[in-house]
Structure formats: C-alpha cells, structure tokens
C-alpha positions as CSV (number, residue, x, y, z in Angstrom):
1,X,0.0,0.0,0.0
2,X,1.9,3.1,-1.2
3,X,0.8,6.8,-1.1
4,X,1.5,9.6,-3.7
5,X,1.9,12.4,-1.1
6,X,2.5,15.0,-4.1
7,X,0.4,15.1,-7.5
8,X,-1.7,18.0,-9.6
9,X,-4.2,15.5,-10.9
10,X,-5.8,19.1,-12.4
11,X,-2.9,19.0,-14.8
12,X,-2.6,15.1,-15.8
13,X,-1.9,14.4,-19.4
14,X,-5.1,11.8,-19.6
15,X,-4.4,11.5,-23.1
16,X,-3.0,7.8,-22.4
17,X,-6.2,7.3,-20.4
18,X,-9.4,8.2,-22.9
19,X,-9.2,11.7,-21.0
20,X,-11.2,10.0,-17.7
21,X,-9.2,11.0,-14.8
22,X,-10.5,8.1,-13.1
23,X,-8.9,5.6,-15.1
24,X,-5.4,7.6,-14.2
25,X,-6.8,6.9,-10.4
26,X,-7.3,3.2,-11.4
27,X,-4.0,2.8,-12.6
28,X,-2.4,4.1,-9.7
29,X,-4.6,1.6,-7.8
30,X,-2.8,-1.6,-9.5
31,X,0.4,-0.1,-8.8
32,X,-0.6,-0.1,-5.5
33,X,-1.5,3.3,-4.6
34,X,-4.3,3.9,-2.5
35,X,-4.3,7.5,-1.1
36,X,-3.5,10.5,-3.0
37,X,-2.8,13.9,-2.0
38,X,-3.7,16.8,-4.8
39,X,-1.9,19.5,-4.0
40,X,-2.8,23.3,-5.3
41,X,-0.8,25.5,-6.4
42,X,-3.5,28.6,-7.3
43,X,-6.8,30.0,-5.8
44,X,-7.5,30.2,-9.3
45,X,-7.6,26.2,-9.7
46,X,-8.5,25.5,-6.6
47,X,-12.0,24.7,-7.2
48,X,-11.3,21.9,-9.7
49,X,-8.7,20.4,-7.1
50,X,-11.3,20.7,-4.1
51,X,-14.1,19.2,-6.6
52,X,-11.5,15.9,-7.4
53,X,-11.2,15.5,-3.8
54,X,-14.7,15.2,-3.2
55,X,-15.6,13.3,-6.0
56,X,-13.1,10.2,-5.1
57,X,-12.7,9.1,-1.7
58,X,-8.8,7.9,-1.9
59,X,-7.9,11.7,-3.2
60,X,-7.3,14.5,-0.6
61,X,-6.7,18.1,-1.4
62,X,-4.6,21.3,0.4
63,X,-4.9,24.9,-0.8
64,X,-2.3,27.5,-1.4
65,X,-0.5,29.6,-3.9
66,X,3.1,28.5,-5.3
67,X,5.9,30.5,-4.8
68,X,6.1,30.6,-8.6
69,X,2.4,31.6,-9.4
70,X,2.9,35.9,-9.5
71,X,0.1,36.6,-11.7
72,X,-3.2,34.9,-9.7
73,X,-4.7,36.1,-6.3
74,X,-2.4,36.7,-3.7
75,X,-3.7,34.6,-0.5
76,X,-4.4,36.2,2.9
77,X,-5.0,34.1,6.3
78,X,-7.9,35.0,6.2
79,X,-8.9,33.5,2.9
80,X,-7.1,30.5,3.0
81,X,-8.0,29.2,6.6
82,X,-11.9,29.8,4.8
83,X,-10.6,27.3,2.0
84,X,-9.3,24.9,4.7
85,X,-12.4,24.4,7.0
86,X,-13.4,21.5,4.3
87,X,-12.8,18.4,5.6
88,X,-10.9,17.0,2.2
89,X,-8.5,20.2,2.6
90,X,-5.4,18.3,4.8
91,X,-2.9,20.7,4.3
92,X,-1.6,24.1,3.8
93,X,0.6,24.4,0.0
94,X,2.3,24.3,-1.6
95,X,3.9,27.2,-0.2
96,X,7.5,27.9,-0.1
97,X,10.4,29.9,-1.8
98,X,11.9,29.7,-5.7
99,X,15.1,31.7,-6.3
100,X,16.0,29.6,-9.5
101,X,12.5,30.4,-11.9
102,X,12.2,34.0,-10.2
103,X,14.1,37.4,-10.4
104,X,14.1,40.7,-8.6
105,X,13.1,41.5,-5.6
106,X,11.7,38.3,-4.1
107,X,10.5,39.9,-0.9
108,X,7.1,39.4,-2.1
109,X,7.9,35.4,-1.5
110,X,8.8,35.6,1.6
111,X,5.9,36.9,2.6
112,X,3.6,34.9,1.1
113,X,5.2,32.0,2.5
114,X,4.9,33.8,5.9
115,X,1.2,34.1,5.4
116,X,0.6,30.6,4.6
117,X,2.8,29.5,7.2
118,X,0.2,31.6,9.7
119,X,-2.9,30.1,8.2
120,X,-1.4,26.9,9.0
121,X,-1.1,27.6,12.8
122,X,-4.4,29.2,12.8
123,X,-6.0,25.6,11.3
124,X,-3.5,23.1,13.0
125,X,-2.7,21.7,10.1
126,X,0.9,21.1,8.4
127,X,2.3,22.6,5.8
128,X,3.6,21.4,2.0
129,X,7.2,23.1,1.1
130,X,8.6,23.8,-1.7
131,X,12.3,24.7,-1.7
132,X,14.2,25.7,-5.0
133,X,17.9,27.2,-4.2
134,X,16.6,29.2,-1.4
135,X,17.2,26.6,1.7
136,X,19.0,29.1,4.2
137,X,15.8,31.5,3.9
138,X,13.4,29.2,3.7
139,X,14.6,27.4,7.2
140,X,15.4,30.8,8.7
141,X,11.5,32.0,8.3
142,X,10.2,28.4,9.1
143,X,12.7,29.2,12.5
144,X,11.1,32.7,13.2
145,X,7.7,31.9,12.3
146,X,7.6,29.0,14.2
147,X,6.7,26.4,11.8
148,X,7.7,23.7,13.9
149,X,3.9,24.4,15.3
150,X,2.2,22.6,13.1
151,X,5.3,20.6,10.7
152,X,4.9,19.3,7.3
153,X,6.5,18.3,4.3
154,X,9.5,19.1,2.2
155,X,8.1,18.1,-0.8
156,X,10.4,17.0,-3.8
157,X,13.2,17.1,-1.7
158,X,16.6,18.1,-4.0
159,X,19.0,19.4,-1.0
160,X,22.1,17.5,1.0
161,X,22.2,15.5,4.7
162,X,22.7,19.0,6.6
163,X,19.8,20.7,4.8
164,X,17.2,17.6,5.6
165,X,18.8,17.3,9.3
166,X,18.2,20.9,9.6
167,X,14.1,20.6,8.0
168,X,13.9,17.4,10.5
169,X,14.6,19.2,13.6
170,X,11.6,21.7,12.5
171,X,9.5,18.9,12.5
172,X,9.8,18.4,8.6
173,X,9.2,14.7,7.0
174,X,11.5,14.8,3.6
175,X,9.4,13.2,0.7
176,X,11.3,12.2,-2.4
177,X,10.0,12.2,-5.7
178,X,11.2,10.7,-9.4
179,X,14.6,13.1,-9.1
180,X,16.3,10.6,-6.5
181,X,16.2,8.0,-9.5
182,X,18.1,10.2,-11.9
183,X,22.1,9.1,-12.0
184,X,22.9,12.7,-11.5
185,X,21.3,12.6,-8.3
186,X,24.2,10.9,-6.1
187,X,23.6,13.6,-3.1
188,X,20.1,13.1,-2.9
189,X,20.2,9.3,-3.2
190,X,22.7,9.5,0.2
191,X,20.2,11.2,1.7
192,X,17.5,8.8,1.0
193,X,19.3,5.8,1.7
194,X,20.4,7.5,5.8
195,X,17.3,9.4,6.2
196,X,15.0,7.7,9.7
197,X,12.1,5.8,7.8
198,X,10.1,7.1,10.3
199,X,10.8,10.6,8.1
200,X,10.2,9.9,4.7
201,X,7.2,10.2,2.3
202,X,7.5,9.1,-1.5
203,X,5.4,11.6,-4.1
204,X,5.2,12.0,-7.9
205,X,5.2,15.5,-8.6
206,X,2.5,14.6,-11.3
207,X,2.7,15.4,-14.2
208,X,6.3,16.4,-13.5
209,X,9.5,14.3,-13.0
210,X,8.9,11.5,-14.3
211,X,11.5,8.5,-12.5
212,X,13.4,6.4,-14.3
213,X,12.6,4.3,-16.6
214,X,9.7,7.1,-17.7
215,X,11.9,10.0,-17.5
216,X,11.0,12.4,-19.9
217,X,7.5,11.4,-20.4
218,X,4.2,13.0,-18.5
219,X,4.6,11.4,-14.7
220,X,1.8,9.8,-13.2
221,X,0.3,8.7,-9.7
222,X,0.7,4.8,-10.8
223,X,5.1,6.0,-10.7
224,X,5.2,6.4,-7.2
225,X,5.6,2.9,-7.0
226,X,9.2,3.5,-8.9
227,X,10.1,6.1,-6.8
228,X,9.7,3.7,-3.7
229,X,11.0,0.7,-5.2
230,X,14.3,2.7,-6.4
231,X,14.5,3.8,-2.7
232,X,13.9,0.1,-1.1
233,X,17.2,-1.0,-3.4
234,X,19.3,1.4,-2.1
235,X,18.2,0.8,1.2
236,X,18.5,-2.8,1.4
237,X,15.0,-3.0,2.6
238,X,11.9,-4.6,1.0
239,X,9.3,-2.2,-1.4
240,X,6.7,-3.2,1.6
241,X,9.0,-2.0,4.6
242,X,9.0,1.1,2.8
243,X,5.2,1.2,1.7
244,X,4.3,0.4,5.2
245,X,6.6,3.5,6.6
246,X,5.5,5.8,4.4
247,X,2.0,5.3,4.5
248,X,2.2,5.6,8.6
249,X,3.9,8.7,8.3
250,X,1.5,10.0,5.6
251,X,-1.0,9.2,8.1
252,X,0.6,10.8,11.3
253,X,1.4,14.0,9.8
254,X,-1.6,14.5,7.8
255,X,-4.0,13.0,9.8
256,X,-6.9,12.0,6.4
257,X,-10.3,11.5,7.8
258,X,-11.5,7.9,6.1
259,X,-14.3,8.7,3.1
C-alpha cells in the first residue's frame, strides 16, 4: 500500500487514459497506490482540485499559492483558513520559496510564505514546502515563524544531509519524488538511503519528474511505486517496509479523515 503524497491531478496528461481521470486513479490503484494527495498551487484552480477530492474518496486536497504563481490572487490568512475548513483540505501548500524560476526582488515570496505559514497555525494543520535554491531563507522563516507548530513536508526534496537534518529538527518529514532515481542525483540518493524511515514520504510531482525508466515522459500517480521501489534498493529494505513506513507517516502528519 503506497501513497502519492505529491500530484496535480488538475494538470494530468489523460491522453493515455481516454481523457477519464478516473482511469489515471485506477491505474495508480494496480500499482498499489491507494491514497492521494492533490496539491494546489493557485486559488484560481482551486475549485477543480477541491471538486477531485470530493468526487473520489482515496484523493485528498490542500490549498495555497506556489511560490512561482505571480500573476493569480495573492492569498491572505484569512482567505485560506476559509478554503481549509473542508474536511478533504489536509494541508496548507504548496507554499514555499523559488530563487531559481524568479528574479528581482523576491520579498514578495517571503511573505507569502509567511502568510501561509500563519494560516497553518491558525487551522493546526501542516504545511507542504517547496524549496528551489533558497534553503538558508526558507529554514530561517520556518525558524522565526515557528513552523515547527504545526510541521509538514518538504516536498520533492533536492537538497544534501545538513539541509534535511536541519528541516527534521523543524518537524519536517523529507518526501522524495522521481529526481532521486536520476544518476545525476548521487547527493540526494545519500540522503535517502540514511534518512530515519520514520521521516520519509514518496510523491510524484505529477505530471512532473517523471522516474526512471519514464523520465521524460508525462509522470503519473501509478510512478510512485518506482520512486519507492528505487529507494527500497538502495536501502537494502523490501518495497513493503517502505510502503508500510510511508504510509504511517502519511498518516501521522496529515491525519486524512477515512471517506
């Protein structure tokens, strides 16, 4: 039993699939995936991710604005502890900071990421990360806002030991997508194969970063089951130690009402 902590089933090419997002869903299914978390990443969309969450019971949903997204509604507290009273919304993200697609003054970032981070505390519920070569300010306002409240995810990990050490100590699980199967990727893969179990979450990034032996192509829920088989191997452990962990921790951090 595995768990795609990480997809945008809004932006699935269902071209292989008739265009029926539910035969993505089965898919993912025979791989062995039975929960799903659909993650926003505008107010704009936010609707249609809500609206797949309630629709299927194994998909749940959070609400946010990504760090990327300049041209959409900016959030406030207000608006997205509103969003997050549903009981399908588990999380707050993804939020986060991105100096590598974004130029100029970023200041506007780290205040969003502030606000989201508040919105968080104000629902108890934890929040999704993303982290793009901007780890020392992106720790230092999880630090002063006091993240470690309410925890969450660092969601398609990419950094080294320190950087995960220092995002554990916050209360952070590390969740490692299709990049950790890329040969380029020797850091990362030391990270996942010393990282506590009791820490990790496997995700897809779906549509996005496809693992090996799909690289290149559209990703998928159903390729989570690559990304945690690649990470049993280089562990040493067996692909249903690892379902089992990561499914708990899924679990314990996000707390899913059953449907």
């Amino acid at each position: 039993m595995l768990v795609d902590s990480h997809c945008h089933l809004d932006r699935l090419d269902l071209a292989p699939f008739n265009g029926q997002l539910q035969a993505a869903l089965d898919a993912a299914r025979n791989n062995g995936v039975t929960q799903l978390l659909c993650v926003s990443i505008d107010l704009e969309h936010f609707p249609a991710v809500l609206a797949t969450a309630e629709h299927h019971p194994q998909v749940y949903a959070s609400v946010g604005v990504h760090p990327n997204e300049r041209e959409g509604v900016d959030p406030d507290v207000a608006t997205l502890v509103a969003f997050a009273q549903h009981p399908k919304i588990i999380a707050i993200g993804e939020t986060g900071l991105d100096y590598y697609r974004s130029e100029g003054d970023l200041e506007w970032q780290r205040q969003r990421l502030r606000t989201h981070i508040a919105a968080a505390k104000a629902v108890h519920k934890p929040l999704i990360i993303h982290m793009r070569e901007a780890s020392a300010d992106t720790l230092r306002i999880l630090r002063e806002e006091n993240a470690s409240e309410v925890g969450g995810v660092m969601h398609c990990f990419t950094e080294d030991w320190a950087t995960a050490q220092a995002a554990m100590d916050l209360n952070f699980y590390i969740s490692f997508s299709g990049i950790v199967t890329f040969k380029t990727a020797t850091v990362l893969q030391q990270v996942a194969k010393q990282l506590p179990l009791g820490k990790m979450l496997v995700e897809t990034d779906s549509p996005y970063l496809a693992p090996v032996p799909f690289r290149g192509k559209s990703n998928q829920p159903a390729y989570v089951r690559q990304v945690a088989e690649y990470i049993a191997q280089l562990r040493g452990i067996s692909l249903q130690t690892l379902a089992t962990a990561t499914t708990q921790n899924f679990m314990d951090l996000f707390n899913p009402t059953p449907q």
